[in-house]
N, C-alpha and C positions, 0 to 999 in steps of 0.2 A: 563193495561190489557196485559197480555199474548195472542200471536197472535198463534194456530197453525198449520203447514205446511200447510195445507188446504186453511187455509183462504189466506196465502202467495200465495199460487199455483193458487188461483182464480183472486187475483190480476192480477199477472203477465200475465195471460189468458184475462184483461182487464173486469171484471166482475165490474160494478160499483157499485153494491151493500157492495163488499169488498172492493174496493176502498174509500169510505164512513165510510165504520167503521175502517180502519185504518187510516185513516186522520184527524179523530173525535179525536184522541186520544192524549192528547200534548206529552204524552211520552208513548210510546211502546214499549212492551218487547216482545223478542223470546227464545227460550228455546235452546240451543247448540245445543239440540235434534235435533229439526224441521229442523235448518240450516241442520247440517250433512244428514236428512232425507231427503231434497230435493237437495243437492247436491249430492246424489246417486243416485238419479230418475234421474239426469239431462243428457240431448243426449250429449252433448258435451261441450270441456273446455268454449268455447264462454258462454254458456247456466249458466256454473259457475262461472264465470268473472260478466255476464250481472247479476244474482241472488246476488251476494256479491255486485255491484255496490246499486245495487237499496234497498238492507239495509242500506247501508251510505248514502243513497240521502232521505231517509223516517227515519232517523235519530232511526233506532229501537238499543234499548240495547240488547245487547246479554248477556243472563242470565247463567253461569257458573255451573257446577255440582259441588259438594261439600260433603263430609261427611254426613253430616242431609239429604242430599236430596237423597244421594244414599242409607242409611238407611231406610227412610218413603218408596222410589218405592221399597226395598226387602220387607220391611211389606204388601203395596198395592199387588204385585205380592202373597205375602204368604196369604192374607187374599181375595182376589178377582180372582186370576189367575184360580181356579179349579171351581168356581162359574160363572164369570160373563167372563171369557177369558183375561181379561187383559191383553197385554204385553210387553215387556221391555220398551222399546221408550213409548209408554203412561203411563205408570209408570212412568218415568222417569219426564214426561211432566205435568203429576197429580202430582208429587211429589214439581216438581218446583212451581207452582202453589198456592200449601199449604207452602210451607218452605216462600215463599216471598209477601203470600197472598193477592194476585192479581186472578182477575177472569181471565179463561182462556176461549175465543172466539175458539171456534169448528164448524165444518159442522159433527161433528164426536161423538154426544152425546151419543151414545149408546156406544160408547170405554170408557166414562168416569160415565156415569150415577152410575154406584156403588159403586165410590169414596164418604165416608163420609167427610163433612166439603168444599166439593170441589166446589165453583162458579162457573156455566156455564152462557158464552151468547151466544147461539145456534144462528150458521150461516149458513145458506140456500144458496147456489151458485145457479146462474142461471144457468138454462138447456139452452143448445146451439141445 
């Protein structure tokens, strides 16, 4: 399963219901996307030190962009950007998703729901 940023960011925020579904999983994937996504949200180097730690300690694969993948997200953006809003990074993310098909684990269904062919497993973060 592809984990994205979301579900990562709920972790880290100690949310145990995503603590649970990424532990469930014996091999986890993240999308270069999501890393780079939350290493931009992040307040400081600690913040991104501590976020790149805790991928080597939960053993997730980092999933690579590629030709095919940056191809399928310009289709997705050209076929869904003016309908449904799509954009880049979820494109991107949809993309990886379908090139390596694997379901992709979101709190974020509505950014993907107009992807065809696209597996979701819809994640719910707990309200603080």
């Amino acid at each position: 399963m592809i984990f994205d940023s979301d579900v990562l960011i709920a972790v880290s925020r100690g949310d145990r219901e995503a603590g649970v579904l990424v532990d469930s999983d014996p091999s986890p994937f993240v999308s270069i996307v999501s890393v780079i996504e939350i290493l931009q949200g992040a307040k400081s180097k600690a913040d991104m030190e501590a976020f790149q730690r805790s991928l080597r300690d939960s053993d997730f694969e980092v999933l690579g962009l590629s030709a095919a993948i940056g191809d399928l997200a310009a289709a997705l953006i050209e076929d869904h950007a003016l309908s449904s809003g799509i954009e880049l990074g979820d494109a991107l993310i949809a993309a990886t998703a379908l090139e390596t098909g694997h379901v992709l684990a979101t709190a974020n269904v509505r950014h993907f729901r107009s992807v065809p062919r696209l597996e979701l497993k819809p994640f719910r973060p707990r309200r603080s």
